[in-house]
N, CA, C and O atoms as a printed pandas DataFrame, in Angstrom:
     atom_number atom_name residue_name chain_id  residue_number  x_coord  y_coord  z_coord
0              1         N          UNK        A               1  -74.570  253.430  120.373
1              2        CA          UNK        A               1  -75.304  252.247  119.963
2              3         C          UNK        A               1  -76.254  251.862  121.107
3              4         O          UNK        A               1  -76.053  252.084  122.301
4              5         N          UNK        A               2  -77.485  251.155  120.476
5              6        CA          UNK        A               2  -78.517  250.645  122.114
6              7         C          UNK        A               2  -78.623  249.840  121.761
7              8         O          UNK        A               2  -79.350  249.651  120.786
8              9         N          UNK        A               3  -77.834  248.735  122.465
9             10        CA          UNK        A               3  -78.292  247.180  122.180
10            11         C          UNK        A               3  -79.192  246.723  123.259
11            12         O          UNK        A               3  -79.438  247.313  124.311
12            13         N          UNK        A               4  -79.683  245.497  122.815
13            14        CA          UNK        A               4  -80.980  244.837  123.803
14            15         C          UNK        A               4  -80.907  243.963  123.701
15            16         O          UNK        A               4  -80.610  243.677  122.541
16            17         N          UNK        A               5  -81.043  242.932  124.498
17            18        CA          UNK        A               5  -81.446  241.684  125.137
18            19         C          UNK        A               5  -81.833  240.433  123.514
19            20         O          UNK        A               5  -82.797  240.330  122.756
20            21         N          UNK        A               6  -80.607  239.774  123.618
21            22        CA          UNK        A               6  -80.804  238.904  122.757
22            23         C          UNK        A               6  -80.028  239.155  121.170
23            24         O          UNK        A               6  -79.839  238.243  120.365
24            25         N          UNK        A               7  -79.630  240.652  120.946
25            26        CA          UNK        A               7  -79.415  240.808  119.852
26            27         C          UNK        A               7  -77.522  240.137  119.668
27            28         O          UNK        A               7  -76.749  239.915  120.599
28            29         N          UNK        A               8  -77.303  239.999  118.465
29            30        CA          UNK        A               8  -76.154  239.420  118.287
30            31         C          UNK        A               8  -75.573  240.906  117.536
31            32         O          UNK        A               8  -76.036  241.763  116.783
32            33         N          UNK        A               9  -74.090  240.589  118.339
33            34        CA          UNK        A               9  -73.313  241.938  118.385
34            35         C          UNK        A               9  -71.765  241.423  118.202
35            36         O          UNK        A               9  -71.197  240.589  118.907
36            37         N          UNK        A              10  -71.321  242.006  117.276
37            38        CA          UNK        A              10  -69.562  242.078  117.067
38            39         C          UNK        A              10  -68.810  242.896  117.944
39            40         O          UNK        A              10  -69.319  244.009  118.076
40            41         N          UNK        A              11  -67.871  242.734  118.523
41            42        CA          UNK        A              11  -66.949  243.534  119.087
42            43         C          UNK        A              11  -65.468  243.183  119.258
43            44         O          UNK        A              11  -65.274  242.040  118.841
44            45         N          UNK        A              12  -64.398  243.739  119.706
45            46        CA          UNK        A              12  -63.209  243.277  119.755
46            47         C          UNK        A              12  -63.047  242.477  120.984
47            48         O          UNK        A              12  -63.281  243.035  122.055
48            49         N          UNK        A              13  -62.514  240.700  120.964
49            50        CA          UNK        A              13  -61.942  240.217  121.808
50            51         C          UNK        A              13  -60.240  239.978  121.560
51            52         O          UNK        A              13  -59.603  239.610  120.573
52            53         N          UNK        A              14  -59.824  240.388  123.005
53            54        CA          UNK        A              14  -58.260  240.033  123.110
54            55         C          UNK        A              14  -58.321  238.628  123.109
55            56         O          UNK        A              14  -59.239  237.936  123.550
56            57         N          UNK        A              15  -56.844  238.108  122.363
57            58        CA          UNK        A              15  -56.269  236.761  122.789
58            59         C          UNK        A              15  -55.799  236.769  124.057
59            60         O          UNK        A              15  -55.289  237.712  124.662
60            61         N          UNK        A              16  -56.051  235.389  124.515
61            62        CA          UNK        A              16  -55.567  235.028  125.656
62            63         C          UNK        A              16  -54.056  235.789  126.649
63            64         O          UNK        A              16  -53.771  235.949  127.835
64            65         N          UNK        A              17  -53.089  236.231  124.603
65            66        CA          UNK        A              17  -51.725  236.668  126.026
66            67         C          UNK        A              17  -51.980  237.704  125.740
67            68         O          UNK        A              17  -50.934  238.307  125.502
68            69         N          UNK        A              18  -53.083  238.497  125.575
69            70        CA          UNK        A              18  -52.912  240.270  125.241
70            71         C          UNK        A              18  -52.515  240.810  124.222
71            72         O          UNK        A              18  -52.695  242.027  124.249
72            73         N          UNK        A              19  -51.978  240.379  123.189
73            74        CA          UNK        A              19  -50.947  240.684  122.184
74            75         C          UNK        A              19  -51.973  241.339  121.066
75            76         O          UNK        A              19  -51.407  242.173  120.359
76            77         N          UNK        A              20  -53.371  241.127  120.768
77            78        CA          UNK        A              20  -53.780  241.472  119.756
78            79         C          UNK        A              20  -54.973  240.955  120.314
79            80         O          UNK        A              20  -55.081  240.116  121.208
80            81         N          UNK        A              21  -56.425  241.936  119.277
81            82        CA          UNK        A              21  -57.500  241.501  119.441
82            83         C          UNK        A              21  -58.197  240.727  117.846
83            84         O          UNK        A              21  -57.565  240.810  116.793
84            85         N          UNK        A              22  -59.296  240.148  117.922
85            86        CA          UNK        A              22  -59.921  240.026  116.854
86            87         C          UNK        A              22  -61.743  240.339  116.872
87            88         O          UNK        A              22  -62.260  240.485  117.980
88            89         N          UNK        A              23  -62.444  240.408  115.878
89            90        CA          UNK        A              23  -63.716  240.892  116.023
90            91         C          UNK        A              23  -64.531  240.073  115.925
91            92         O          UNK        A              23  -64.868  239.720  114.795
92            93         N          UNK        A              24  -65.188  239.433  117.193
93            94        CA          UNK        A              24  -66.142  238.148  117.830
94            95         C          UNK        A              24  -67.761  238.543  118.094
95            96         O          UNK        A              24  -68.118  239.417  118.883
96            97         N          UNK        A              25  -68.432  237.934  117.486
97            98        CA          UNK        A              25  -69.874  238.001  118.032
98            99         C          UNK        A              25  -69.859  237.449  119.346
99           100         O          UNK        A              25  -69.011  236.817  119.976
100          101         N          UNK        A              26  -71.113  237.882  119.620
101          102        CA          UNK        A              26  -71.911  237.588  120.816
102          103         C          UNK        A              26  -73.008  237.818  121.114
103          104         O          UNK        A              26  -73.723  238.151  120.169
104          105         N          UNK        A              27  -73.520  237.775  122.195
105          106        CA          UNK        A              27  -75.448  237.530  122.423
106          107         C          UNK        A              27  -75.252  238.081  123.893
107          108         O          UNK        A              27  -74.854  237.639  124.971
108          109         N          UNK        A              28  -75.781  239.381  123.339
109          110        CA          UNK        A              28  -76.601  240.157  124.550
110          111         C          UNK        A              28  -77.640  239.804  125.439
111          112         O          UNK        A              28  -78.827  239.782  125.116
112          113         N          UNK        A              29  -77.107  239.470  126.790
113          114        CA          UNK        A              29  -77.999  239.154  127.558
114          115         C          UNK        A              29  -78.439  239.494  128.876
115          116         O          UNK        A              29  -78.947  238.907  129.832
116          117         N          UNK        A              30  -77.902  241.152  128.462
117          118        CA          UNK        A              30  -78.284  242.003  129.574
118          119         C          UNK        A              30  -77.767  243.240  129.381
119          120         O          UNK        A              30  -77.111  243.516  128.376
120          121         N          UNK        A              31  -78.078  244.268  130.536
121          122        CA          UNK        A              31  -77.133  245.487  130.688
122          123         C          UNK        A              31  -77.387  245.887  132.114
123          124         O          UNK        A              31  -78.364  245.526  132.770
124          125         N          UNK        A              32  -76.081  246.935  132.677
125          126        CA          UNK        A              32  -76.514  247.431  133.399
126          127         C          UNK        A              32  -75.588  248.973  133.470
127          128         O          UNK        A              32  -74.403  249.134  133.762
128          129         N          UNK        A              33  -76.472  249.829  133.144
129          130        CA          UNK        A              33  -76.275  250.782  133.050
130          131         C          UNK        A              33  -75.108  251.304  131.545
131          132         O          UNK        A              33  -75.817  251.986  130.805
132          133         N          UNK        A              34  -73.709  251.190  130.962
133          134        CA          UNK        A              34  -73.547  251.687  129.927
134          135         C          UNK        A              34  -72.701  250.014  129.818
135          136         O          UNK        A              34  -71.996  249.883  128.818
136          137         N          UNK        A              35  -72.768  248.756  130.830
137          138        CA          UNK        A              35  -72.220  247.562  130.659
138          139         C          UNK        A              35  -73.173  246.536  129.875
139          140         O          UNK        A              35  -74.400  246.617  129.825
140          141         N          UNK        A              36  -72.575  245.806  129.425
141          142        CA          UNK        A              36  -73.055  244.900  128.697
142          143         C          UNK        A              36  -72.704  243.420  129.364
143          144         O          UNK        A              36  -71.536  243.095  129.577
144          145         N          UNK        A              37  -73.779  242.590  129.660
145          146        CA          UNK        A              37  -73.741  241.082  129.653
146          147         C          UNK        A              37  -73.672  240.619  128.729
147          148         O          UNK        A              37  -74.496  240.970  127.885
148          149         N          UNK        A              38  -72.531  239.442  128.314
149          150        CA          UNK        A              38  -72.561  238.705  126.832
150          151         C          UNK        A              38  -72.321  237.169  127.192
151          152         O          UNK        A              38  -72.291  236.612  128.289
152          153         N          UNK        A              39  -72.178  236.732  126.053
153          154        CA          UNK        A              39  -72.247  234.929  125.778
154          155         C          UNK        A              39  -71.620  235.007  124.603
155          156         O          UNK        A              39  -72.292  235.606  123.763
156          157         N          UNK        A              40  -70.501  234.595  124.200
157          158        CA          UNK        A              40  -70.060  234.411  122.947
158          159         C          UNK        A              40  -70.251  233.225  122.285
159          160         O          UNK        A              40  -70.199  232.059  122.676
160          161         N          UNK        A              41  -70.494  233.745  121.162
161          162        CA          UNK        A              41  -70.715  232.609  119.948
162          163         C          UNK        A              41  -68.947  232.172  119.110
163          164         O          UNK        A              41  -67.911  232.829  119.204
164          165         N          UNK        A              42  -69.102  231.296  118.597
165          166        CA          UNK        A              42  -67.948  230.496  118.302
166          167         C          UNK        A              42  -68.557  229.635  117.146
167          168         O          UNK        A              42  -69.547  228.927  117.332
168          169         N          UNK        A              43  -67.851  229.741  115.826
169          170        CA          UNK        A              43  -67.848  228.662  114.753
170          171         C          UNK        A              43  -67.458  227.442  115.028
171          172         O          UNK        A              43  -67.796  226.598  114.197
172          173         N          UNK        A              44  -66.620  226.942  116.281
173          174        CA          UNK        A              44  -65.846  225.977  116.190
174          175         C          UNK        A              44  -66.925  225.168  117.515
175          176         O          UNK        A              44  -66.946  225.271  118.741
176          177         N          UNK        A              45  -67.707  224.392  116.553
177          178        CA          UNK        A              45  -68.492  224.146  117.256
178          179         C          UNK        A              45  -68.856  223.286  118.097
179          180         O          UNK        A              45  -69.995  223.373  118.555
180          181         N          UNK        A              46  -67.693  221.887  118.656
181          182        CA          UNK        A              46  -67.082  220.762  119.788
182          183         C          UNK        A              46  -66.880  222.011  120.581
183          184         O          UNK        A              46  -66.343  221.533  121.581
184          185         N          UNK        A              47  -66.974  223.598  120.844
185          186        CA          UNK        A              47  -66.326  224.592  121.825
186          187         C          UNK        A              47  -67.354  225.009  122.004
187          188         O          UNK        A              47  -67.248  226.170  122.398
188          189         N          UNK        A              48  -68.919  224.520  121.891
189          190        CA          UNK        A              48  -69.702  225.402  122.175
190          191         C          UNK        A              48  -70.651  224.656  123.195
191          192         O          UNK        A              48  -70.635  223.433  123.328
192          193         N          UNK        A              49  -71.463  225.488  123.889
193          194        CA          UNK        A              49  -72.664  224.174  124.789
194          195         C          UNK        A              49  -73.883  224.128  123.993
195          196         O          UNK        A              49  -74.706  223.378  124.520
196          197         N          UNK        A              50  -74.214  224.559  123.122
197          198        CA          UNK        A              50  -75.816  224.250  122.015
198          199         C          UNK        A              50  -75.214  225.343  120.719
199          200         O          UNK        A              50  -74.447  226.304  120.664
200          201         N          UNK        A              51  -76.101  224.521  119.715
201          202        CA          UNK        A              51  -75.782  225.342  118.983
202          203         C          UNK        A              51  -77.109  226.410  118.403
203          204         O          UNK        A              51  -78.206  226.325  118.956
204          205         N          UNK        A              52  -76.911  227.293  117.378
205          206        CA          UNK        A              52  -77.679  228.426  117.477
206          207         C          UNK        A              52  -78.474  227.973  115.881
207          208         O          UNK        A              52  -78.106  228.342  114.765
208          209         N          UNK        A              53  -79.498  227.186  116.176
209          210        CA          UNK        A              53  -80.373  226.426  115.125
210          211         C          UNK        A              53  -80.571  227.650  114.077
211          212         O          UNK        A              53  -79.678  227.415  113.263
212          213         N          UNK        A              54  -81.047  228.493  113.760
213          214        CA          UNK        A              54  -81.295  229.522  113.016
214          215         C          UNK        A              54  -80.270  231.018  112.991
215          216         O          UNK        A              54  -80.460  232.153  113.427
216          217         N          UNK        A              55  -78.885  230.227  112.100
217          218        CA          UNK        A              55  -77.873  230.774  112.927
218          219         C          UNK        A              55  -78.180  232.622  111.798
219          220         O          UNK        A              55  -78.160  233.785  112.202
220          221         N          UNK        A              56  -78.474  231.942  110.100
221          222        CA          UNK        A              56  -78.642  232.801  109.299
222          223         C          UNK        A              56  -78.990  234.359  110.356
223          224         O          UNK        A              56  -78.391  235.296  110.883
224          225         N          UNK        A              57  -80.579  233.717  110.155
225          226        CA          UNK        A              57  -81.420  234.724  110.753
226          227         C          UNK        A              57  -80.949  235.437  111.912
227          228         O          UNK        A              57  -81.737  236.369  112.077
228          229         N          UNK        A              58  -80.100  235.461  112.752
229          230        CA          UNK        A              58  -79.296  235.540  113.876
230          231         C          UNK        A              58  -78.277  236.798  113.050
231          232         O          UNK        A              58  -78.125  237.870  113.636
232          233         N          UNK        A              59  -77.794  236.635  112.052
233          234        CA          UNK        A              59  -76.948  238.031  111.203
234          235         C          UNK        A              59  -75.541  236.972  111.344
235          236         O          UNK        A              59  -74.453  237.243  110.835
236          237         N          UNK        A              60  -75.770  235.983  111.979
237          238        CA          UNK        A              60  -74.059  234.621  111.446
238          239         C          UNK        A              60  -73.692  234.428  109.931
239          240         O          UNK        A              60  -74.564  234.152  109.108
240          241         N          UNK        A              61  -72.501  234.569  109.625
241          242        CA          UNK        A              61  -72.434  233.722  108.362
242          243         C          UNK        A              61  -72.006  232.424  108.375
243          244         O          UNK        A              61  -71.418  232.083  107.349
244          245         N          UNK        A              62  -72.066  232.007  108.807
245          246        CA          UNK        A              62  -72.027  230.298  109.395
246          247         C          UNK        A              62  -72.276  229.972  110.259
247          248         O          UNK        A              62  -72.280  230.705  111.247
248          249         N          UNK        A              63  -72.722  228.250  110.302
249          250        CA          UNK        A              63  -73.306  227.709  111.826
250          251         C          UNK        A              63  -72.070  228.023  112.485
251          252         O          UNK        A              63  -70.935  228.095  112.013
252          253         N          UNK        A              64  -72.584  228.240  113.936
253          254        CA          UNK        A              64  -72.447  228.886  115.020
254          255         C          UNK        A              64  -73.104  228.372  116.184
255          256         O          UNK        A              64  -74.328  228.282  116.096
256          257         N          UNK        A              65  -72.357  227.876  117.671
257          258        CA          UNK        A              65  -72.904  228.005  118.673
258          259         C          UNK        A              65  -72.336  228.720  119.586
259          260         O          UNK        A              65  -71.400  229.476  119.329
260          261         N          UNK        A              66  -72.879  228.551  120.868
261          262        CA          UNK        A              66  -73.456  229.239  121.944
262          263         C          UNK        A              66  -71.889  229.034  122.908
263          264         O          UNK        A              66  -71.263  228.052  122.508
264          265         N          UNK        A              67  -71.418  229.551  123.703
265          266        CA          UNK        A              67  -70.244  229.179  124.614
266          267         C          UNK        A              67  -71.209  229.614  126.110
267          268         O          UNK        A              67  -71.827  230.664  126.289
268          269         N          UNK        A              68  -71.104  228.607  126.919
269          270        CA          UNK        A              68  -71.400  228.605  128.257
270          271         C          UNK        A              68  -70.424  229.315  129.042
271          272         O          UNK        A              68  -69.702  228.917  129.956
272          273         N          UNK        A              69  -70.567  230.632  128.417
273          274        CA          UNK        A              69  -69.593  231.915  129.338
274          275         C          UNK        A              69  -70.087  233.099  130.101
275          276         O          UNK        A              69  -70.471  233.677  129.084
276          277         N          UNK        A              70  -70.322  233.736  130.825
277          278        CA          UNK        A              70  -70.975  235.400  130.565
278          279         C          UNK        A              70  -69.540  235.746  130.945
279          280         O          UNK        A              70  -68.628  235.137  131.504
280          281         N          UNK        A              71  -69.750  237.368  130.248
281          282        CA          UNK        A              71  -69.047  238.120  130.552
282          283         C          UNK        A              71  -69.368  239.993  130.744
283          284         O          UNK        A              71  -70.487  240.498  130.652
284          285         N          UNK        A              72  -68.434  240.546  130.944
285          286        CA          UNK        A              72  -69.107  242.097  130.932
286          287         C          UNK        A              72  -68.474  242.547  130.449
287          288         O          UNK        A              72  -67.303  242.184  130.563
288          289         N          UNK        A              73  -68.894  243.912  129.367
289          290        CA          UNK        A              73  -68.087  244.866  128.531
290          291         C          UNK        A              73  -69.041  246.185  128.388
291          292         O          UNK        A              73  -70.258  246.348  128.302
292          293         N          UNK        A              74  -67.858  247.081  128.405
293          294        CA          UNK        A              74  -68.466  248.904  127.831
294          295         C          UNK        A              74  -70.057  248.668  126.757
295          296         O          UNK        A              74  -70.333  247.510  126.445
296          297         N          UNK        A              75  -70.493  249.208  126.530
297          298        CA          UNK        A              75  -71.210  249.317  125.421
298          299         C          UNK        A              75  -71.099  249.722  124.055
299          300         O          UNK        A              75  -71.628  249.395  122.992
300          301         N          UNK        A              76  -69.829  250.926  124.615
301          302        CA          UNK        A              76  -69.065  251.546  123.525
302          303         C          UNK        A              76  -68.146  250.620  122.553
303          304         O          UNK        A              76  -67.725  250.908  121.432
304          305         N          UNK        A              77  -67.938  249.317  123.367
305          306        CA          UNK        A              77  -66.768  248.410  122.469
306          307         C          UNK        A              77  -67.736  247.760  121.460
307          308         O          UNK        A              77  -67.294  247.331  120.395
308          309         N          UNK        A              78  -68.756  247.696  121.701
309          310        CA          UNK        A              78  -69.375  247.152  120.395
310          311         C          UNK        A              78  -69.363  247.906  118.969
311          312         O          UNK        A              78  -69.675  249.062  118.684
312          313         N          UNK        A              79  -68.815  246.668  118.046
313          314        CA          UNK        A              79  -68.604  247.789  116.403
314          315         C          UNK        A              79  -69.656  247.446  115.893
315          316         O          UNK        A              79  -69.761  247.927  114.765
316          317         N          UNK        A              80  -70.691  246.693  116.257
317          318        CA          UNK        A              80  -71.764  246.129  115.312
318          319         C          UNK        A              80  -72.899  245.340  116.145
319          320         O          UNK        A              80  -72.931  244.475  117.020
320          321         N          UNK        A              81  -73.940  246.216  115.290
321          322        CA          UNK        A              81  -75.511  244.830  115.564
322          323         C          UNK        A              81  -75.484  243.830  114.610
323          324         O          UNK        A              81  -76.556  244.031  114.040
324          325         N          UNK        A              82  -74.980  242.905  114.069
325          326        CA          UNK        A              82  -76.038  242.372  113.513
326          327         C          UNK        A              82  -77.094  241.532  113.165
327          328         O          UNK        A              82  -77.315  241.416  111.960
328          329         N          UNK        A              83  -77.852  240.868  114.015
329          330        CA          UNK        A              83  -79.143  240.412  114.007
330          331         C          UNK        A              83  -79.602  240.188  115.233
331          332         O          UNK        A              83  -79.467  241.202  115.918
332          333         N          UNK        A              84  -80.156  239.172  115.894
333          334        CA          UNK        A              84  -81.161  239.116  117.164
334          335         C          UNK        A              84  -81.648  237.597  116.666
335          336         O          UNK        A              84  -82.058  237.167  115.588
336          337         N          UNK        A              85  -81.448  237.099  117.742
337          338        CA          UNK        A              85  -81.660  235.458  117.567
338          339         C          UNK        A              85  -83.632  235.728  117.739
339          340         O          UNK        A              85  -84.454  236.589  118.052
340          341         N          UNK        A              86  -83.507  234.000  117.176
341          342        CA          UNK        A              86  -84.999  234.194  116.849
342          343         C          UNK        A              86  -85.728  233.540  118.415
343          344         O          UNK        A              86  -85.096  233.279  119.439
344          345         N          UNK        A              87  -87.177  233.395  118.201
345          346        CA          UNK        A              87  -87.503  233.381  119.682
346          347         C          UNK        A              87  -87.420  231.440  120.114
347          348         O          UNK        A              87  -87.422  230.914  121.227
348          349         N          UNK        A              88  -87.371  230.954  119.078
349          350        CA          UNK        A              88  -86.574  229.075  119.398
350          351         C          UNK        A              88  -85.006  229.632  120.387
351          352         O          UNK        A              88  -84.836  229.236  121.540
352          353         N          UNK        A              89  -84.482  230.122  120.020
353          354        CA          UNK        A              89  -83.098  230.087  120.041
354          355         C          UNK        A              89  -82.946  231.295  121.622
355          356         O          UNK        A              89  -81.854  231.307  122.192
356          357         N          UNK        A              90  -83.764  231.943  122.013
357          358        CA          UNK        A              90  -84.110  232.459  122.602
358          359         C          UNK        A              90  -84.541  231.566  123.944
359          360         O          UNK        A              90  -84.255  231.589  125.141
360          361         N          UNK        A              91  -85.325  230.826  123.135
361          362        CA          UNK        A              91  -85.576  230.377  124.143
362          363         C          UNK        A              91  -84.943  228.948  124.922
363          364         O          UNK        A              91  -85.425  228.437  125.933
364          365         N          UNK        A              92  -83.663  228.434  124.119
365          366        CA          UNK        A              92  -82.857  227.524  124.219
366          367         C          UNK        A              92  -81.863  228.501  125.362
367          368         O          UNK        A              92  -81.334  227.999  126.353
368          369         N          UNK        A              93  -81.774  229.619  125.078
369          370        CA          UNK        A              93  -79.973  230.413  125.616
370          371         C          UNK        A              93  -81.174  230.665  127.308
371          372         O          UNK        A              93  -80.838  230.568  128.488
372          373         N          UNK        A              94  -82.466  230.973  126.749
373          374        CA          UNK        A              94  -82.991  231.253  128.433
374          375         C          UNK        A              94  -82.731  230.246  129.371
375          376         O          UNK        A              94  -82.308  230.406  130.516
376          377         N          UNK        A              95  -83.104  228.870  128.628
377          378        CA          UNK        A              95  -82.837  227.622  129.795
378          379         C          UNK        A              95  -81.734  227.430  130.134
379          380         O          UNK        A              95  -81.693  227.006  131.289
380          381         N          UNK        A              96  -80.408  227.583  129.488
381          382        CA          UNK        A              96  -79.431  227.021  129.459
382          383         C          UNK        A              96  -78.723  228.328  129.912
383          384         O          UNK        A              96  -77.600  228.013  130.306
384          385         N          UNK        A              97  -78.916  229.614  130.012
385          386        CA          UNK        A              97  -78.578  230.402  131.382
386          387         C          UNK        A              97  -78.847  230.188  132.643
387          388         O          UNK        A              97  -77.977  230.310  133.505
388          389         N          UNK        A              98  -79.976  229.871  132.889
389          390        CA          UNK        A              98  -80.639  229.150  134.137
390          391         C          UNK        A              98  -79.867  228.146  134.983
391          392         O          UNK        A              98  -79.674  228.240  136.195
392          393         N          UNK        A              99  -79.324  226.873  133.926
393          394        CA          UNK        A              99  -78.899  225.878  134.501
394          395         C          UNK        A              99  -77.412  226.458  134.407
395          396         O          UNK        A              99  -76.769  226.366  135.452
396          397         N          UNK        A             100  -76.932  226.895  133.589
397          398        CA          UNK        A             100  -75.360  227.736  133.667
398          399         C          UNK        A             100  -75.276  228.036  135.627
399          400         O          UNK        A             100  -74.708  227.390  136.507
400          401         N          UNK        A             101  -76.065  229.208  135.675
401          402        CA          UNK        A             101  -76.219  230.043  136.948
402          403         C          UNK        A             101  -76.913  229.516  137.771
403          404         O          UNK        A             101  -76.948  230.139  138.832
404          405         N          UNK        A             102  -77.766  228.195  137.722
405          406        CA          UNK        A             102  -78.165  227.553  138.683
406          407         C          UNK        A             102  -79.305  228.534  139.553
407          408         O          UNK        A             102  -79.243  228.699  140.772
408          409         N          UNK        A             103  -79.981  228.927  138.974
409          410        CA          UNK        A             103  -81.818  229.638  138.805
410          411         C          UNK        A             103  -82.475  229.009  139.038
411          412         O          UNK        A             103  -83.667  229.313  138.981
């Protein structure tokens, strides 16, 4: 799979005690080399820091926001593209990485 910068991607996250995973979007917001930078998205949306205004178009089936997280993963763990936030929403996750990481 070649994902890129911005696209929204499914993959398996573990629960907290290890016991089992489930299959979570997220928002690509980087790579380096066969790793992936992410931001997970979350339905439950008092758990999120903005939410993702044009969530449709994004490949969500429901509103959905943003979690003020990064993290890193294989490339290979991803089971799915499906969509790429639009360039509003784009440009909401740019600022609000910034002030996350203090840029």
């Amino acid at each position: 799979m070649n994902c890129s910068r911005n696209d929204v991607v499914l993959l398996p996250i573990p629960f907290t005690d290890l016991t089992s995973r489930k299959v979570r979007p997220a928002i690509v917001i980087g790579r380096n080399g066969a790793d992936l930078f992410l931001v997970p998205i979350s339905s439950v949306l008092p758990n999120t820091d903005f939410p993702v205004k044009e969530w449709r178009a994004a490949g969500l089936n429901v509103p959905s926001g943003i979690k003020a997280q990064v993290s890193t993963v294989e490339e290979r763990l991803v089971v799915k593209i499906v969509g790429t936030l639009t360039a509003a929403d784009c440009q909401t996750l740019d600022q609000r990485l910034r002030n996350w990481l203090q840029l």
